[in-house]
N, C-alpha and C positions, 0 to 999 in steps of 0.2 A: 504494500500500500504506500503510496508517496504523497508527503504531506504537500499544500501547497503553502508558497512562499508566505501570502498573504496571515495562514496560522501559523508558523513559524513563527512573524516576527510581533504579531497579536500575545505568544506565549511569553517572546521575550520581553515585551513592554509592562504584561500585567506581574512580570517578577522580579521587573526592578520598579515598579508601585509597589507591591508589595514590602522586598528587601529594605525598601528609603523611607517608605513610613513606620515601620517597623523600626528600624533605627530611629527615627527622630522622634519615636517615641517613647524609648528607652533613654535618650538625650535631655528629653523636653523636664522631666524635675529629679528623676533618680540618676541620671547621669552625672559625670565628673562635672566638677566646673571652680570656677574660683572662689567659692566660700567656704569659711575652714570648716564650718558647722557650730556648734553651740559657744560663744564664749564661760571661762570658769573664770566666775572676778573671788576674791580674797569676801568675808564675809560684811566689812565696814565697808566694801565699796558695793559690794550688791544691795546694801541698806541702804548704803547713797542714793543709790541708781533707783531702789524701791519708791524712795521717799521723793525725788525729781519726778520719778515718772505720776506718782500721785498727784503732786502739786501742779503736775503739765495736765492730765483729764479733765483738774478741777479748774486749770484756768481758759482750760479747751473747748468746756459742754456749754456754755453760754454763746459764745460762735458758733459751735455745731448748732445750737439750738434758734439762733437767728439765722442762718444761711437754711437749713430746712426749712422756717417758715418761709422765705425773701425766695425760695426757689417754685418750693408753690403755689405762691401767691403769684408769682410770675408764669406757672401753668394756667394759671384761674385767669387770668389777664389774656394768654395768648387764646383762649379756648373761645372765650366771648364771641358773639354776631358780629360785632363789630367794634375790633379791636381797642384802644385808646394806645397810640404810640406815643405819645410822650410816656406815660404811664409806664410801658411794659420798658420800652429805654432805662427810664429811672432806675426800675427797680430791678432790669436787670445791672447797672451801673452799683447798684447797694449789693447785689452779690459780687460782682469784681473784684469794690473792696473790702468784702469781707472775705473772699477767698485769698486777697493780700492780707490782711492780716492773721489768719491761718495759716500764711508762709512763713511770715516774720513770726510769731510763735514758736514755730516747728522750729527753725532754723536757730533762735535763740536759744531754745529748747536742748537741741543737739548739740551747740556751744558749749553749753553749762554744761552738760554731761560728759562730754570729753574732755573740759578742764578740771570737773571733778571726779573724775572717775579714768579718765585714760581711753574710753572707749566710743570708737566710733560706731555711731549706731550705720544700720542699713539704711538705702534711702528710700521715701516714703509711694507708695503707688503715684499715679498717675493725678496730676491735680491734689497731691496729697490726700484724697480721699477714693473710697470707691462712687460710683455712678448712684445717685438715689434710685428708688426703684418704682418705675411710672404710679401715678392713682387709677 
C-alpha cells in the first residue's frame, strides 16, 4: 500500500503540534526558569516583612475600595441610552489617578521592604492588579 505524499506530510505536521505544545506546556509554570523558589529570611526579618506587608493591605483596601466603586460607576455610565461624556471622561480620569496612586504605594511599599529586610519582592501582575470581573 503507498501512502500518498499529501498524509505523509498531514502526519508530520500534527506531530510537531503535538511534540511543541507539549513542550510548552511543560515550560509554561513547572519548567526551569529564573526564580530561585521560596525565599528563607532569618525570623526578625520575616516579622519585619509580616508587619510591612500588614500595614501595606491596611493602607491598600481604601484605594482598592474606591477604584472598585470609580470602575463601576464608570460601567453604569458607559451602559446608559445615552451616554454623558464629560461624565464617563471624568471619572474614568478618577481611576487613572487612583491606579497612580496604587503605583506609588506599591513601589514605596517595595522600597521599604528591601531597605528593611534585604529582599526584593516579585513584580506585581499587570496594572498591579488582576482585571475586575464584569457585573
Amino acid at each position: 500500500m503507498r501512502l500518498s505524499s499529501h498524509f505523509f506530510w498531514s502526519a508530520i505536521l500534527v506531530l510537531s503540534l503535538v511534540t511543541g505544545l507539549s513542550a510548552m506546556g511543560f515550560a509554561w509554570d513547572g519548567g526551569p526558569g529564573p526564580c530561585e523558589g521560596p525565599v528563607r529570611l532569618d525570623p526578625g526579618k520575616q516579622a519585619t516583612l509580616d508587619n510591612l506587608l500588614a500595614e501595606h493591605h491596611k493602607a491598600m483596601q481604601p484605594l482598592r475600595d474606591q477604584l472598585f466603586v470609580k470602575e463601576h460607576e464608570l460601567r453604569a455610565l458607559e451602559r446608559q441610552s445615552t451616554a454623558d461624556l464629560p461624565a464617563v471622561r471624568a471619572t474614568a480620569k478618577e481611576i487613572v489617578n487612583l491606579r497612580g496612586q496604587v503605583i506609588e504605594q506599591d513601589q514605596a511599599f517595595r522600597a521599604k521592604v528591601l531597605k528593611e529586610t534585604g529582599l526584593r519582592l516579585p513584580p506585581p501582575p499587570p496594572c498591579g492588579r488582576p482585571a475586575p470581573e464584569p457585573i
